[in-house]
N, C-alpha and C positions, 0 to 999 in steps of 0.2 A: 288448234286441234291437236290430239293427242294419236297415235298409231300403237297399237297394240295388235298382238297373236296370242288367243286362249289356246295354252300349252296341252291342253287333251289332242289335239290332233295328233301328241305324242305319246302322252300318257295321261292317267290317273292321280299319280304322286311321282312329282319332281324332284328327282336327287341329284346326287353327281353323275351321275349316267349321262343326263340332259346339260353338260355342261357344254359340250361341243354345239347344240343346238342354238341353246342360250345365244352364244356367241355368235352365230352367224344371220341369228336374226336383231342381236347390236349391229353385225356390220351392215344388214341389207340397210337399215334406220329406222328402224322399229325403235319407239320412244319407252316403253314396256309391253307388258308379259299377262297375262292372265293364269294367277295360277288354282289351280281344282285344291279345295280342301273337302278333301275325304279322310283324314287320318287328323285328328285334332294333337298335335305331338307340337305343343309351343317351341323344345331346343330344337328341333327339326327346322320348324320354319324362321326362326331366328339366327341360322347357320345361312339356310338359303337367301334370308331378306341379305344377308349382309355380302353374301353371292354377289347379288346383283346390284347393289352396291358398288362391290367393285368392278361390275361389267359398268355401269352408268344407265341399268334396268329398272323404270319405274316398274310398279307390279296392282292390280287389281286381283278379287280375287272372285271362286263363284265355288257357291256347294249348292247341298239339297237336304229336304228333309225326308226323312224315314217312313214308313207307317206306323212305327211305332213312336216317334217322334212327332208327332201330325198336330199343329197349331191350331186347327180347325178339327180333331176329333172330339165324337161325343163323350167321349173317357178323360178325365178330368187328368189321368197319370199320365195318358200319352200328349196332351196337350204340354202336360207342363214338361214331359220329357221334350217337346220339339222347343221349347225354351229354353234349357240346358244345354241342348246343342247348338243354337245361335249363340248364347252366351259363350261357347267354347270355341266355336268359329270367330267369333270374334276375339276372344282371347288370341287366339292363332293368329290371326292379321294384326292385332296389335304388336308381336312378334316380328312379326314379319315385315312392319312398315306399309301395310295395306291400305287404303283407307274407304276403299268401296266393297262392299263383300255383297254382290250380284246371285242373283239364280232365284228359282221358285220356291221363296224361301218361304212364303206363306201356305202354303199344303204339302202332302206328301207325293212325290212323282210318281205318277202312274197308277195311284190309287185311285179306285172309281165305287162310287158307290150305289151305280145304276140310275143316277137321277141327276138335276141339277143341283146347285148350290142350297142350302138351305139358307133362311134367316140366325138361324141359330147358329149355323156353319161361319156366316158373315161375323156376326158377335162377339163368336171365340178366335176368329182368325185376328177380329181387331183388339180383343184384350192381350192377345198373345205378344201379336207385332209389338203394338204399343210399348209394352214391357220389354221386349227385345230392346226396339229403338233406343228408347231412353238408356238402356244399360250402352248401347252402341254408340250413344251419341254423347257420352260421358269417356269414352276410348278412345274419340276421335275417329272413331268408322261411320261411315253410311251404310245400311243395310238398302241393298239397291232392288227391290220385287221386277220380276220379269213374269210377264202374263206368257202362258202356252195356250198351244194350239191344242184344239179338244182330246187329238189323239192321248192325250200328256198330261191333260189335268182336268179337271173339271170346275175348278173354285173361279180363276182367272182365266180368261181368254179372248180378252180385247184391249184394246188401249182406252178405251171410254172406261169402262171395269175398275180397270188398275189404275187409272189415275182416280175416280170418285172413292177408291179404300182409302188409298195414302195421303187424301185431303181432309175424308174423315178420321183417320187415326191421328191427321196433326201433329204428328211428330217433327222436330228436324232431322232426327237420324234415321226416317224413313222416305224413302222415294221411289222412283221406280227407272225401268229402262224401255227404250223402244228393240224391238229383234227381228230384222227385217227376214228371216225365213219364218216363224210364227204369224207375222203381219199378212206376210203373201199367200196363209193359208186362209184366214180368220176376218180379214178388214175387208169390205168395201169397198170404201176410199182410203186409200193410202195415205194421202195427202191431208185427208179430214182425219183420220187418228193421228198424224205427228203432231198436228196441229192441238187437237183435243186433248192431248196430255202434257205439250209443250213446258207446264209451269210445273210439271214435275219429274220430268227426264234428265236425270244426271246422266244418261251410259247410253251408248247405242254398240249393238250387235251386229257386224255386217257377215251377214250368212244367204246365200244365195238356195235357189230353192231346191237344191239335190244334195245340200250341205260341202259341195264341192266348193270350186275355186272361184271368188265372187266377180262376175261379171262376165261370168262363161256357161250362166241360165238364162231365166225370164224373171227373175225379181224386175220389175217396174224403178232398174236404179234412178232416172231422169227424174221420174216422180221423186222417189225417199231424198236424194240430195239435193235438188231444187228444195224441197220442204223444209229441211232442215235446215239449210240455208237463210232462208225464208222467215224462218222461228227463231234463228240466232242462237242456234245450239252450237258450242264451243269445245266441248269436250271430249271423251274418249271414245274413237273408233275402233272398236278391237274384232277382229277376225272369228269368229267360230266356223269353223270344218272340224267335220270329222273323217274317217279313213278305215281301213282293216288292221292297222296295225296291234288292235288291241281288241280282241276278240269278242270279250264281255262288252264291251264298249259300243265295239259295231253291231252286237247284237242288240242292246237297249238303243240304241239312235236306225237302228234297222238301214244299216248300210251294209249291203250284198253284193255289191262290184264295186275294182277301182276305178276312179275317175277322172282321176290326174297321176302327172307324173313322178312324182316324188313331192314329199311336203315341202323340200326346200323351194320347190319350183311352187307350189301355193301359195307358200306364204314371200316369196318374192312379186309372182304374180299380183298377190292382192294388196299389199301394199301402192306397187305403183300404181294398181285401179282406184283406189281411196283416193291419193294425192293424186291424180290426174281429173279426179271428180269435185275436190274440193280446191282444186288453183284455183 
């Protein structure tokens, strides 16, 4: 098992500002980093990959697409524009040393188009991927799909969902991840969607259900780690909280009070919860 912290608890885009942070989540023993690609700038993240480098920081990474970028729009430009921008996110993590680039990378966040998914919606999200994939899996990246909660998207929103796209799209440089505060909105059975997607979950998200400090809600953690357990999932556990320190940020994750005490203290916090759930 791998321990990571998605570095949004801090920011947007990671510079040297976050160098001091970096470092003190090498010393808690965090194995890497999660980092946000919103600025697609290759000598940027290729200054930073070799950053952590020298901290001893593995790194994952997570973006989103646009609605002008949209995989799954009826507009044949913005589709192919949501293809340009994976292709450039991925450019960016090959930079970087990346090798899983995570988030809702199949629609546009927060777009809604008053209805469910279409077929047609389905078709175009899978030509799109597909072509992603393949350019990604020629780089040596995973493109990793996370299914949202309704509030958040409308294309994905179960682990049944998102693992039957990424089995019909067939790709190897497509899979998907489980996100245990999306789960705790969306699933049923907890236990029956780790299970349901098991043979396509490279990434797990530990986010608790107020996006605070994990295992200081009511996520169902006994279920999610038993399960995973259970399924012989191996790989990266990484942290998603979010906080006020970044305004726009909390305002799109609709966080309105603080909940903890300092981020050092969360993501201390939930590290030891991870490793005292997974001994």
């Amino acid at each position: 098992m791998k321990y990571g912290m998605n570095m949004l608890l801090w920011t947007t885009h990671v510079t040297d500002e976050h160098a001091g942070a970096l470092e003190q989540l090498k010393e808690m023993g965090y194995d890497g980093v999660e980092l946000p690609i919103f600025e697609m700038d290759e000598k940027h993240f290729a200054s930073l990959g070799n950053r952590l480098d020298g901290l001893g920081l593995e790194r994952t990474a997570v973006t989103v697409c646009t609605p002008d970028e949209n995989p799954i729009s009826s507009d044949a430009a913005k589709r192919a524009g949501g293809l340009t921008r994976l292709k450039q996110a991925v450019d960016v993590c090959s930079a970087a040393g990346v090798k899983l680039l995570c988030g809702p990378l199949h629609s546009a966040l927060g777009e809604f188009s008053g209805q469910g998914r279409t077929e047609d919606e389905w078709k175009y999200g899978a030509e799109t991927l597909s072509a992603a994939a393949e350019y990604a899996h020629s780089a040596g990246v995973t493109l990793v799909l996370e299914y949202l909660n309704r509030f958040e998207c409308y294309f994905l929103n179960c682990a049944e969902d998102c693992a039957r796209f990424c089995r019909e799209v067939n790709q190897p440089g497509l899979k998907m991840m489980y996100d245990t505060f999306h789960a705790n909105i969306e699933e049923k059975c907890i236990a029956e969607a780790i299970r349901t997607c098991a043979d396509q979950t490279v990434h797990v998200h530990i986010s608790e259900n107020d996006r605070s400090t994990p295992g200081a809600g009511h996520v169902d953690w006994d279920t999610t780690f038993a399960t995973l357990k259970e399924t012989g999932y191996e790989g990266w556990m990484v942290v998603e909280a979010f906080g006020l320190a970044l305004p726009d940020l909390a305002a799109a994750t609709k966080i309105w009070r603080r909940m903890y005490s300092t981020e050092e203290d969360l993501a201390r916090e939930a590290l030891a919860f991870m490793k005292q759930r997974t001994a």
